[in-house]
PyMOL Python script that loads the backbone (N, CA, C, O; Angstrom):
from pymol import cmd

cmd.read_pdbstr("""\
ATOM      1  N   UNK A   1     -15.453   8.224   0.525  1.00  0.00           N
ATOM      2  CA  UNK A   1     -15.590   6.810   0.258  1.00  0.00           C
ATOM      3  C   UNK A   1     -15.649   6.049   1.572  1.00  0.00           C
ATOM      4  O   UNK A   1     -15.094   6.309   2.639  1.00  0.00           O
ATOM      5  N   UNK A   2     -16.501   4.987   1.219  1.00  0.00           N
ATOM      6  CA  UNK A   2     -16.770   4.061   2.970  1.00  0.00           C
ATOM      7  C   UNK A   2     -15.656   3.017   3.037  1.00  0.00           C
ATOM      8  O   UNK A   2     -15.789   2.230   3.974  1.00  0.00           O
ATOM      9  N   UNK A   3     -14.530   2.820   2.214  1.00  0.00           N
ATOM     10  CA  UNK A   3     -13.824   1.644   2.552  1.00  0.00           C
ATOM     11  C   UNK A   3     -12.165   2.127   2.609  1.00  0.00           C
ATOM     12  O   UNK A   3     -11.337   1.592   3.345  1.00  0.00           O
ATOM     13  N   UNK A   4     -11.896   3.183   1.725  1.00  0.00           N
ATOM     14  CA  UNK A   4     -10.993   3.671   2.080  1.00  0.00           C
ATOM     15  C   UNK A   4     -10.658   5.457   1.397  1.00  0.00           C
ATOM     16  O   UNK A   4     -11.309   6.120   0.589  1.00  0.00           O
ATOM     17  N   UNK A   5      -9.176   5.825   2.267  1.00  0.00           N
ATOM     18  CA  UNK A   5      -9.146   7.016   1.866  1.00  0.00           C
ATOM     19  C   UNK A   5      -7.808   7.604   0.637  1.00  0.00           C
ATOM     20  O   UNK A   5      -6.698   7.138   0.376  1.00  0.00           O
ATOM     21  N   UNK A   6      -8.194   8.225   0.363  1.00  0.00           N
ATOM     22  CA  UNK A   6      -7.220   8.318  -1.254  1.00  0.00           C
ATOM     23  C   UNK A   6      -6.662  10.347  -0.875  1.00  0.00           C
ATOM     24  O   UNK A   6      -7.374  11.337  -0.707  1.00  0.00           O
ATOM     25  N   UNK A   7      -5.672  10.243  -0.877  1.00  0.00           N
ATOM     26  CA  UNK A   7      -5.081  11.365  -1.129  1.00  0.00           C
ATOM     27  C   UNK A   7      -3.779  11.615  -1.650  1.00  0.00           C
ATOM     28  O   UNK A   7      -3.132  10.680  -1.178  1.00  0.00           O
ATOM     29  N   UNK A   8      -2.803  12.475  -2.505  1.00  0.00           N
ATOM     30  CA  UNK A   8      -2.082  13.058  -3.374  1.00  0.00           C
ATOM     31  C   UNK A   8      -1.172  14.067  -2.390  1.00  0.00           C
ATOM     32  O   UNK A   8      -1.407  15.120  -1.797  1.00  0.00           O
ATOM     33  N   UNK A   9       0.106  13.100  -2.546  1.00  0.00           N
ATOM     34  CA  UNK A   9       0.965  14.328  -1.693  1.00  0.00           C
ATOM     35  C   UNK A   9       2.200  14.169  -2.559  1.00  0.00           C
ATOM     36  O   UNK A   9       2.729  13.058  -2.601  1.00  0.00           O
ATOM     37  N   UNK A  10       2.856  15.471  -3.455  1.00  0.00           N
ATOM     38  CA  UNK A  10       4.093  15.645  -4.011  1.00  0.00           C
ATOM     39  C   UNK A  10       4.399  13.862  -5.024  1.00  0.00           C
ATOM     40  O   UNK A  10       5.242  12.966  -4.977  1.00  0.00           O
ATOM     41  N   UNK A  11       3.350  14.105  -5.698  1.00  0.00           N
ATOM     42  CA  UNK A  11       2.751  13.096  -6.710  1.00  0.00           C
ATOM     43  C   UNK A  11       2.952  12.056  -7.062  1.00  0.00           C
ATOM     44  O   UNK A  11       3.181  11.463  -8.116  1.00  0.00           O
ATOM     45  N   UNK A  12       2.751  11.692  -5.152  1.00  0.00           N
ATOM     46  CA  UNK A  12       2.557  10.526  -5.073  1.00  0.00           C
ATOM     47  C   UNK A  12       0.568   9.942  -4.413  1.00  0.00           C
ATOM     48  O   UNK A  12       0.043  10.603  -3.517  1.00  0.00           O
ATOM     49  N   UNK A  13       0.088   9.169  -4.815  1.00  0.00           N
ATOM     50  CA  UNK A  13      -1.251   8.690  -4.567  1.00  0.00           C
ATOM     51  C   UNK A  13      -1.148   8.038  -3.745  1.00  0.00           C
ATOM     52  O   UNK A  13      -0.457   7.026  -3.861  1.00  0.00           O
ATOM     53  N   UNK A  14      -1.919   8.402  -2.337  1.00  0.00           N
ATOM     54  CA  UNK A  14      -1.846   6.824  -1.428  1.00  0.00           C
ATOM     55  C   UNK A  14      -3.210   6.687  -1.079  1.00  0.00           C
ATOM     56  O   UNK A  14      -4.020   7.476  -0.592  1.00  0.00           O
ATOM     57  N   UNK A  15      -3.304   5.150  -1.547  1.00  0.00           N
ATOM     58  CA  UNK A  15      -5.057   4.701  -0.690  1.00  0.00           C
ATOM     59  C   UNK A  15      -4.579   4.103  -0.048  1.00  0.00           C
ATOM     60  O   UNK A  15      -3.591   3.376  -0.154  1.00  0.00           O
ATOM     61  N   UNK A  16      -5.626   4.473   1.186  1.00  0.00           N
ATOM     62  CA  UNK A  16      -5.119   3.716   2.726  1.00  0.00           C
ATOM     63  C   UNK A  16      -6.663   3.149   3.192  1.00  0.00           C
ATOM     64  O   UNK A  16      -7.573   3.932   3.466  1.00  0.00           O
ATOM     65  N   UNK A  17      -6.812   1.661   3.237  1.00  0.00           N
ATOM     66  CA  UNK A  17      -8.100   1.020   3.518  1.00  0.00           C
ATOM     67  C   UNK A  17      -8.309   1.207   5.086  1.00  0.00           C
ATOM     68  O   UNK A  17      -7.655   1.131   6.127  1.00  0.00           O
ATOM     69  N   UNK A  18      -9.406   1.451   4.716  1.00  0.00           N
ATOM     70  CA  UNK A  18      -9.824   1.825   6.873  1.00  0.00           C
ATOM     71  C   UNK A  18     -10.600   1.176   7.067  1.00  0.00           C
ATOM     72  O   UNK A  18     -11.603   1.635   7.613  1.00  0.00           O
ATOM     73  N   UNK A  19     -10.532  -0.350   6.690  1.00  0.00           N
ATOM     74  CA  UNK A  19     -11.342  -1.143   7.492  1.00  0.00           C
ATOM     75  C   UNK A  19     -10.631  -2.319   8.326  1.00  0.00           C
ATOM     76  O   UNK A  19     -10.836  -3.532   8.279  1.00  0.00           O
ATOM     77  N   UNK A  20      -9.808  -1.638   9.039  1.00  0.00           N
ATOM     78  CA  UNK A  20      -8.323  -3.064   9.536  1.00  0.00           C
ATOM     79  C   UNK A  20      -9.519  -4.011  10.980  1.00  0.00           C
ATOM     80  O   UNK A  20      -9.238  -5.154  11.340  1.00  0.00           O
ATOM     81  N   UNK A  21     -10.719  -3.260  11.554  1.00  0.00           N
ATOM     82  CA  UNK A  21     -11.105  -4.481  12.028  1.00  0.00           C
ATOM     83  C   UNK A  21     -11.552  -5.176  11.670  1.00  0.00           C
ATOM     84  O   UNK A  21     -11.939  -6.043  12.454  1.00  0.00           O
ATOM     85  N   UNK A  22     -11.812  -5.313  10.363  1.00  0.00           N
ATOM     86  CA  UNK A  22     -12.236  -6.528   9.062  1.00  0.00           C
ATOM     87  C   UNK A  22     -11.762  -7.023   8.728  1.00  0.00           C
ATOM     88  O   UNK A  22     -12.170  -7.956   8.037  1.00  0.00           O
ATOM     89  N   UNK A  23     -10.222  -6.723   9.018  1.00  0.00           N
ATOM     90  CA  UNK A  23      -8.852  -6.677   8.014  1.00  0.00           C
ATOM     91  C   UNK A  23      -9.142  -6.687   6.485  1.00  0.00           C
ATOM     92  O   UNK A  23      -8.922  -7.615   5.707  1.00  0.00           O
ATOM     93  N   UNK A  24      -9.807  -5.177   6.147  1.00  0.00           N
ATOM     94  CA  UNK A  24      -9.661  -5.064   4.877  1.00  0.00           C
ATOM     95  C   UNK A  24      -9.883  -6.012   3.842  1.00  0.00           C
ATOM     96  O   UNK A  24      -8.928  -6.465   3.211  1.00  0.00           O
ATOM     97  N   UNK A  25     -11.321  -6.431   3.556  1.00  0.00           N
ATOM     98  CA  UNK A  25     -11.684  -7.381   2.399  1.00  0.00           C
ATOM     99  C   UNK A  25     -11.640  -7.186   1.060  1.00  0.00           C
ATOM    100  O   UNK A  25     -11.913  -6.014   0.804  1.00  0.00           O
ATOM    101  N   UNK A  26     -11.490  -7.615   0.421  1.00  0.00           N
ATOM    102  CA  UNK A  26     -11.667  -6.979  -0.942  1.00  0.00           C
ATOM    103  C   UNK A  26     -13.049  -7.794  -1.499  1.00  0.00           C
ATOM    104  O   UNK A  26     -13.224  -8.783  -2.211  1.00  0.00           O
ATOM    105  N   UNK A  27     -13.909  -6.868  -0.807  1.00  0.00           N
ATOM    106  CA  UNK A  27     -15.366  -6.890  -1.067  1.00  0.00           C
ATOM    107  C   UNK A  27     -15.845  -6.726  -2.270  1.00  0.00           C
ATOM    108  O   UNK A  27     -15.163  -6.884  -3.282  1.00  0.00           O
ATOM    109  N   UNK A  28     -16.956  -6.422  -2.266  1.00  0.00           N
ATOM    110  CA  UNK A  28     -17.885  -5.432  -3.631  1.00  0.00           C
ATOM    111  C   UNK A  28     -17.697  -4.163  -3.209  1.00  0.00           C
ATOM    112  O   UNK A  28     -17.343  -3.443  -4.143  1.00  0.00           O
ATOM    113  N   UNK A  29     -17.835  -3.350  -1.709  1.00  0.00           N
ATOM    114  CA  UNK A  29     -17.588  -1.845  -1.484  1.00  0.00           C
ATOM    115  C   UNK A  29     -16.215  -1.782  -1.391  1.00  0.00           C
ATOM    116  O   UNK A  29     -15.778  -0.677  -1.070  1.00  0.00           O
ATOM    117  N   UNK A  30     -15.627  -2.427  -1.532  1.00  0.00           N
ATOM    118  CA  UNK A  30     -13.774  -1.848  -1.824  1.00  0.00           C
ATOM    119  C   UNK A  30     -13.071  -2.114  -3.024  1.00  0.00           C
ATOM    120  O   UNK A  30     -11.971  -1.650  -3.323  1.00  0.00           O
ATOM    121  N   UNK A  31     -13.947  -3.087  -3.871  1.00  0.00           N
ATOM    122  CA  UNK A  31     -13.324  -2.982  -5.206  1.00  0.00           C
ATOM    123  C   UNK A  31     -13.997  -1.897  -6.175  1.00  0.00           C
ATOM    124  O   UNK A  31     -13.480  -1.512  -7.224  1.00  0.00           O
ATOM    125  N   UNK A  32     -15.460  -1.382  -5.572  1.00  0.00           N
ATOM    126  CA  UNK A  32     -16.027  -0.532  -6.350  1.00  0.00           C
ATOM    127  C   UNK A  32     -15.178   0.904  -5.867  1.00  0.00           C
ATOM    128  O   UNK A  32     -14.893   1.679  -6.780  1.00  0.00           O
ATOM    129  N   UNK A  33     -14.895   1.162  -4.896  1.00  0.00           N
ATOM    130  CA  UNK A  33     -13.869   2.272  -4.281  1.00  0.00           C
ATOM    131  C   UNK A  33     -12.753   2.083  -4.992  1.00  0.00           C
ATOM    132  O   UNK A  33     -12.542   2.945  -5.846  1.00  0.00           O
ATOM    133  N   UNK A  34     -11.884   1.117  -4.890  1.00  0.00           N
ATOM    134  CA  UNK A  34     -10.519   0.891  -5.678  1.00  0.00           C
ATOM    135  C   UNK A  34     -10.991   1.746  -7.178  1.00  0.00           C
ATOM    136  O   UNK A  34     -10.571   2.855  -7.510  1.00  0.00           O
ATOM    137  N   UNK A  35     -11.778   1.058  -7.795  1.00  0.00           N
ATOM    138  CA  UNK A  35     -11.847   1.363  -8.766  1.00  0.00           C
ATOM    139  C   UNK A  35     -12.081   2.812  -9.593  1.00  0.00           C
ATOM    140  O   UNK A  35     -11.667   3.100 -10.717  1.00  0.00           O
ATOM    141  N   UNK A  36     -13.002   3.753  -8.525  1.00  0.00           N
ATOM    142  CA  UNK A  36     -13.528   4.778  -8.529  1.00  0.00           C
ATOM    143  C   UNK A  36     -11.819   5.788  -8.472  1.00  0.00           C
ATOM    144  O   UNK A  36     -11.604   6.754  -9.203  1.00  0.00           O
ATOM    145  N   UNK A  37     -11.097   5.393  -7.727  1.00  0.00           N
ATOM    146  CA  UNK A  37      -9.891   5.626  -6.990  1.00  0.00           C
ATOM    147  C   UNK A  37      -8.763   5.751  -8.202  1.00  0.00           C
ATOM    148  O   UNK A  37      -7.951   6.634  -8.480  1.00  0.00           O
ATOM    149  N   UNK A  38      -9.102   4.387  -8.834  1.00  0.00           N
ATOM    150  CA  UNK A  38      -8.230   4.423 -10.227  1.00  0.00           C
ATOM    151  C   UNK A  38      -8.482   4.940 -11.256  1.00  0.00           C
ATOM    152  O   UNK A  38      -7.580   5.633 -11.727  1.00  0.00           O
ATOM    153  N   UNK A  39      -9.744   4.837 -12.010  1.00  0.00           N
ATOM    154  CA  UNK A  39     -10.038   5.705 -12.931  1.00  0.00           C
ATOM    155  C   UNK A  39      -9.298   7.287 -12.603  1.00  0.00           C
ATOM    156  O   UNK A  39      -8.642   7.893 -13.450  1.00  0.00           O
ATOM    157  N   UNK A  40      -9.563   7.794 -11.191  1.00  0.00           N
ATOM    158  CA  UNK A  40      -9.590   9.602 -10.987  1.00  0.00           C
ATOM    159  C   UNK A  40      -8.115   9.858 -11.506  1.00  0.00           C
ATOM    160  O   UNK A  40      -7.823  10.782 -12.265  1.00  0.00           O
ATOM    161  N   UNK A  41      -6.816   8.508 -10.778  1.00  0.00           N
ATOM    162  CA  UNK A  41      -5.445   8.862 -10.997  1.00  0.00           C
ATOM    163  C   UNK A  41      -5.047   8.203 -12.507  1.00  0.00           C
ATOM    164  O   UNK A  41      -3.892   8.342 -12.910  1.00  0.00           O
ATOM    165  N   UNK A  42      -5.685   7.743 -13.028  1.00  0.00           N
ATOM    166  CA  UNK A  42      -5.850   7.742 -14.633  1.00  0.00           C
ATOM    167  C   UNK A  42      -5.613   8.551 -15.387  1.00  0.00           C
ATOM    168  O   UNK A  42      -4.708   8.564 -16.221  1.00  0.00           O
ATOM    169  N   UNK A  43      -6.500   9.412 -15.149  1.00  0.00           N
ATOM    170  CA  UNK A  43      -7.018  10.642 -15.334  1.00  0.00           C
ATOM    171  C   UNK A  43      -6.478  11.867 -14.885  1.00  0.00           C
ATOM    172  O   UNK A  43      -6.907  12.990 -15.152  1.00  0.00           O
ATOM    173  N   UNK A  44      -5.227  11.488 -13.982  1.00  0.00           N
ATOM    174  CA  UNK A  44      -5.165  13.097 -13.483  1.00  0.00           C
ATOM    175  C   UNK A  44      -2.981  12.727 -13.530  1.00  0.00           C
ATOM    176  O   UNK A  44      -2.341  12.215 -12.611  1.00  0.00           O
ATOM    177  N   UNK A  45      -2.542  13.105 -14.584  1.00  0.00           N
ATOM    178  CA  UNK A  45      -0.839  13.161 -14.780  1.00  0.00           C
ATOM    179  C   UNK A  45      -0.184  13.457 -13.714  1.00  0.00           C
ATOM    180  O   UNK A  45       0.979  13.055 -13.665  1.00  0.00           O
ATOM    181  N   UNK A  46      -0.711  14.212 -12.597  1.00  0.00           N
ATOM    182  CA  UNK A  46       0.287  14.801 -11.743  1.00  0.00           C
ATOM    183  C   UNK A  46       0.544  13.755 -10.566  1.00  0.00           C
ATOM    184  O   UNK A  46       1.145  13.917  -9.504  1.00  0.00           O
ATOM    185  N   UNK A  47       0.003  12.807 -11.004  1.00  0.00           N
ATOM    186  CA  UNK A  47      -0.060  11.457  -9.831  1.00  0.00           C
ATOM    187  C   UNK A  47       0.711  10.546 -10.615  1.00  0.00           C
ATOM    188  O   UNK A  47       0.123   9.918 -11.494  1.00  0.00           O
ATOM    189  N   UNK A  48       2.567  10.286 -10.344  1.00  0.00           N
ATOM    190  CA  UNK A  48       3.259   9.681 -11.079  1.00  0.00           C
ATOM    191  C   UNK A  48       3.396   8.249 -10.335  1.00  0.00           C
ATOM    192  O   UNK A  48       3.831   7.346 -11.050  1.00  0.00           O
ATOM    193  N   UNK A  49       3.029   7.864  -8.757  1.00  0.00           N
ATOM    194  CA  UNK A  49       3.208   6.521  -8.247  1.00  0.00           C
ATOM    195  C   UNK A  49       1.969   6.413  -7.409  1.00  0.00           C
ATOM    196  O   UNK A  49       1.546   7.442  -6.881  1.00  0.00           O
ATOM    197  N   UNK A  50       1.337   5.261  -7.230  1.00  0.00           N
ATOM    198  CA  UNK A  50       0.388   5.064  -6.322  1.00  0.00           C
ATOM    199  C   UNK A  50       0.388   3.824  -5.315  1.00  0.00           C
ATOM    200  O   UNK A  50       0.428   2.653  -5.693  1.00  0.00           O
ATOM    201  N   UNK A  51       0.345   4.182  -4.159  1.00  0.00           N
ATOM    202  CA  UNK A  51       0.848   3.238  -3.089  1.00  0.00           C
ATOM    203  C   UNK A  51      -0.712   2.826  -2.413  1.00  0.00           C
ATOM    204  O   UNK A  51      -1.582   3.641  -2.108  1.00  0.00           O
ATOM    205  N   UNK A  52      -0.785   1.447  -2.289  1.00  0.00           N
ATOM    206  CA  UNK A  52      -1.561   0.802  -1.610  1.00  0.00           C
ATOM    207  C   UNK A  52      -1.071   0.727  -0.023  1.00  0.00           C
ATOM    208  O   UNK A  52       0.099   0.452   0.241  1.00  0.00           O
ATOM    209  N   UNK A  53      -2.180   1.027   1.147  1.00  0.00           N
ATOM    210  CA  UNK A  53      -1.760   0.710   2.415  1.00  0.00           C
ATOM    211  C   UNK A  53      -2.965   0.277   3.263  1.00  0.00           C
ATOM    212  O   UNK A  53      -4.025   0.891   3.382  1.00  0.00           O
ATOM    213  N   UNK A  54      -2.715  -0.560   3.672  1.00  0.00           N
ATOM    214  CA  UNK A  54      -3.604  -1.147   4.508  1.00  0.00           C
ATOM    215  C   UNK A  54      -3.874  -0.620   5.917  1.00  0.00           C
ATOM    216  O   UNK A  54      -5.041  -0.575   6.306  1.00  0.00           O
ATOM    217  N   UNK A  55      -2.795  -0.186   6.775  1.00  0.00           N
ATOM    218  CA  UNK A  55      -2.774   0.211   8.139  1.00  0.00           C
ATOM    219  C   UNK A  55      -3.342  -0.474   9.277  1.00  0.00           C
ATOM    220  O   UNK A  55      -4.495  -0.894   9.376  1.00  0.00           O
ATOM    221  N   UNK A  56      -2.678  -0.522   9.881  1.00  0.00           N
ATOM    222  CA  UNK A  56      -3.538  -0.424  11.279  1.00  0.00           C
ATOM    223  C   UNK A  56      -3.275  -2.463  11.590  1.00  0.00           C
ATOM    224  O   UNK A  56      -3.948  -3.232  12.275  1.00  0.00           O
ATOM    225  N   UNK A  57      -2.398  -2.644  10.990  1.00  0.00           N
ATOM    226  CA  UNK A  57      -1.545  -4.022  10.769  1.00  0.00           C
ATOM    227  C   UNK A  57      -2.375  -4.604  10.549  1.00  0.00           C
ATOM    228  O   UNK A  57      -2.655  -5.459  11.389  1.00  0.00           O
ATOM    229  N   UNK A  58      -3.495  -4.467   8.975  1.00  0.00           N
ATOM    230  CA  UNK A  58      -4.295  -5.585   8.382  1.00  0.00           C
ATOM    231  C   UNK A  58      -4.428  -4.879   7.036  1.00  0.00           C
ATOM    232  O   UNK A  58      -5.076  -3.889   6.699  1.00  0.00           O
ATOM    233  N   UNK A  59      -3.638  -5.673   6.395  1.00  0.00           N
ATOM    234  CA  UNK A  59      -3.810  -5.973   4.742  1.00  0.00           C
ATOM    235  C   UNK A  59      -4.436  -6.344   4.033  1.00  0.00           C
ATOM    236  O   UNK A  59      -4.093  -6.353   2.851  1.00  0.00           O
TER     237      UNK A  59
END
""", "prot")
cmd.dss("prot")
cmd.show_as("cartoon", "prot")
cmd.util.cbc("prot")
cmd.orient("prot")
C-alpha cells in the first residue's frame, strides 16, 4: 500500500501511515488504504486490537 503499512504482531494490528512529510492526510489514497486495511482485520479473528500510528511526529 502507498500510504501506509499494516502488520499483525501477537494479535495485535498496527497501521502505521508513512506519509509524516505530509503529515499524513486523510486523503482519497489513505482512506481507500484504511479501508482496504479494515475490511482484511474484519475478516481475519486472530487480530483482537488495532492500533493507529502515525510516526515520525505527524498524525
Amino acid at each position: 500500500m502507498e500510504t501506509l503499512d499494516f502488520s499483525v504482531e501477537n494479535a495485535v494490528g498496527w497501521i502505521r501511515l508513512t506519509r509524516p512529510e505530509i503529515h499524513n492526510p486523510l486523503d482519497v489514497p489513505l482512506r481507500t488504504d484504511l479501508m482496504t486495511v479494515l475490511e482484511q482485520v474484519r475478516n481475519d479473528p486472530a487480530v483482537r486490537v488495532l492500533v493507529l500510528n502515525g510516526g515520525a511526529g505527524a498524525f
